[in-house]
FIDO-465822 format. One line per field, with one value per residue (C-alpha): residue number from 1; x, y, z; residue in three letters. Coordinates in pm, whole numbers, plus 50000, padded with zeros to 5 digits. Example, Ala and Ser with C-alpha at 12.3 -4.5 7.8 and 13.67 -1.06 7.14 Angstrom:
REM residues 2
n <- (1  2)
xx <- (51230  51367)
yy <- (49550  49894)
zz <- (50780  50714)
res <- (ala  ser)
***
This chain:
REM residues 125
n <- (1  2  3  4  5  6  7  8  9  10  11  12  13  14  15  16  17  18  19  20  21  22  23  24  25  26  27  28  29  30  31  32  33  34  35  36  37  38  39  40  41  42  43  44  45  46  47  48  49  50  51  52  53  54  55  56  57  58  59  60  61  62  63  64  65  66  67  68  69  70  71  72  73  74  75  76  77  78  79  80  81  82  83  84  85  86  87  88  89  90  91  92  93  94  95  96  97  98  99  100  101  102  103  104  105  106  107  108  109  110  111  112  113  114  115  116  117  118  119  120  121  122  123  124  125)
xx <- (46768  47051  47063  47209  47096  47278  47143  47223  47466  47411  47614  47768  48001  48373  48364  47984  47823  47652  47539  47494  47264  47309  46985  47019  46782  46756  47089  47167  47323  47412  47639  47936  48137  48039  48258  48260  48435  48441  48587  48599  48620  48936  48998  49050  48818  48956  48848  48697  48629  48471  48329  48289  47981  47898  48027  48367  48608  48631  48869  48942  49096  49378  49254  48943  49036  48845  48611  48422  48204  48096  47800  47523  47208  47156  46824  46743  46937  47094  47475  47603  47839  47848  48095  48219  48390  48398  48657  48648  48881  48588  48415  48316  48037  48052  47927  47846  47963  47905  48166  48016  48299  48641  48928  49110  49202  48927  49022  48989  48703  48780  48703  48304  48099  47742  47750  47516  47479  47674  47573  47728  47861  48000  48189  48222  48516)
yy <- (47373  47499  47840  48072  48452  48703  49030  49248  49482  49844  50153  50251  50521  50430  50262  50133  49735  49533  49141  48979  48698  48412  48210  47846  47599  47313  47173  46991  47285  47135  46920  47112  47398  47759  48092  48424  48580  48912  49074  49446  49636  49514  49250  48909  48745  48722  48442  48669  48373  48007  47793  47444  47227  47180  47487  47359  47567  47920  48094  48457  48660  48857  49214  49101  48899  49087  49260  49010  48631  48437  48226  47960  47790  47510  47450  47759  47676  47988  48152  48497  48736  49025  49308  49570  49870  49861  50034  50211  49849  49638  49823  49501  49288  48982  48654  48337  47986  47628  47366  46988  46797  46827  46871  47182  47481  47641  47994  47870  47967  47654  47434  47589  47441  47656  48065  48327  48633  48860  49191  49544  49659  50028  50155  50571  50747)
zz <- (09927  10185  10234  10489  10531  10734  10880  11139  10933  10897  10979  11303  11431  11563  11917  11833  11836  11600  11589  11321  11334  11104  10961  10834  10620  10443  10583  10895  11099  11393  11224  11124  11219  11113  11077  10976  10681  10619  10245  10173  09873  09640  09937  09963  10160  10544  10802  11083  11384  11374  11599  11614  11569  11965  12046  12198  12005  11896  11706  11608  11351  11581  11515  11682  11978  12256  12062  11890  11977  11785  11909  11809  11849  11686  11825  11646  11359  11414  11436  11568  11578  11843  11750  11992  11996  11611  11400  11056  10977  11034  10710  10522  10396  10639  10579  10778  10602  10732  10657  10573  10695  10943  10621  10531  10796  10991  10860  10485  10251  10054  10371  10392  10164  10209  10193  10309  10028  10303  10502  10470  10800  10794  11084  11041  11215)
res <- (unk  unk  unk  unk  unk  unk  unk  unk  unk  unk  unk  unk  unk  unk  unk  unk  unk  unk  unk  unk  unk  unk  unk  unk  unk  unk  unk  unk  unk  unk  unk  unk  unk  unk  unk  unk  unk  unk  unk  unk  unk  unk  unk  unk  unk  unk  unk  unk  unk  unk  unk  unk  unk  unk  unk  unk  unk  unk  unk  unk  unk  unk  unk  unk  unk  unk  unk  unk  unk  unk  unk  unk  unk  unk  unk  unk  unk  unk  unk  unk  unk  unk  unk  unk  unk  unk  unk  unk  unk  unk  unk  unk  unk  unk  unk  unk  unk  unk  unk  unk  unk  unk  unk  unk  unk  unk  unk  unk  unk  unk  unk  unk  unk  unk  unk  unk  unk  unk  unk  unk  unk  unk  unk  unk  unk)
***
C-alpha cells in the first residue's frame, strides 16, 4: 500500500527554521517528481516547491524563493523541505505529494496522485 508520512512540523517563532522530512512506501519513489503543498485554514491548497524525479529541476512558490529547498533521497526513499526565516504567512499544514506520471502543471494538486496526511507548522510573530 503507498503511503507517504510527513513530520518535522511544530511551532516556531518569526525569523525561525524547520524541515520537514518526507517518508515514502510501498511506491516506487524514485520514479516521479515530488512537491510540497501547503493549505491553511479556509485556504485553497497552494503548490509550495517541487522537484523533479532525479533531482534536476526545482521550483518554488514566489513568497518562498530564498527561504525555502526542497530536497530528496531516493535511496532513502525520502523528500525534504528546509524552511528559513519563517513568517507568521507560512502558518499551514504542509504536505508532501508524489506525481505517477509527467501530465498536468507541476504546481497542480490534480497532477499528484499519492498524499501524505500533512503536518501543522505554526510560525508565531
Amino acid at each position: 500500500q503507498a503511503q507517504l508520512v510527513e513530520s518535522g512540523g511544530g511551532l516556531v517563532q518569526a525569523g525561525g527554521s524547520l524541515r520537514l522530512s518526507c517518508a515514502a512506501s510501498g511506491l516506487t519513489f524514485s520514479s516521479g517528481a515530488m512537491a510540497w503543498f501547503r493549505q491553511a485554514p479556509g485556504e485553497e491548497r497552494e503548490f509550495v516547491a517541487s522537484i523533479s524525479a532525479t533531482s534536476s529541476s526545482r521550483y518554488y512558490l514566489d513568497s518562498v524563493k530564498g527561504r525555502f529547498t526542497i530536497s530528496r533521497d531516493n535511496a532513502k526513499n525520502s523528500g525534504y523541505l528546509q524552511m528559513n526565516s519563517l513568517k507568521p504567512e507560512d502558518t499551514a499544514v504542509y504536505f508532501c505529494a508524489q506525481r505517477t506520471g509527467a501530465s498536468g502543471f507541476y504546481y497542480s494538486p490534480t497532477s499528484y496522485r499519492y498524499w501524505g496526511q500533512g503536518t501543522q507548522v505554526t510560525v508565531s510573530s
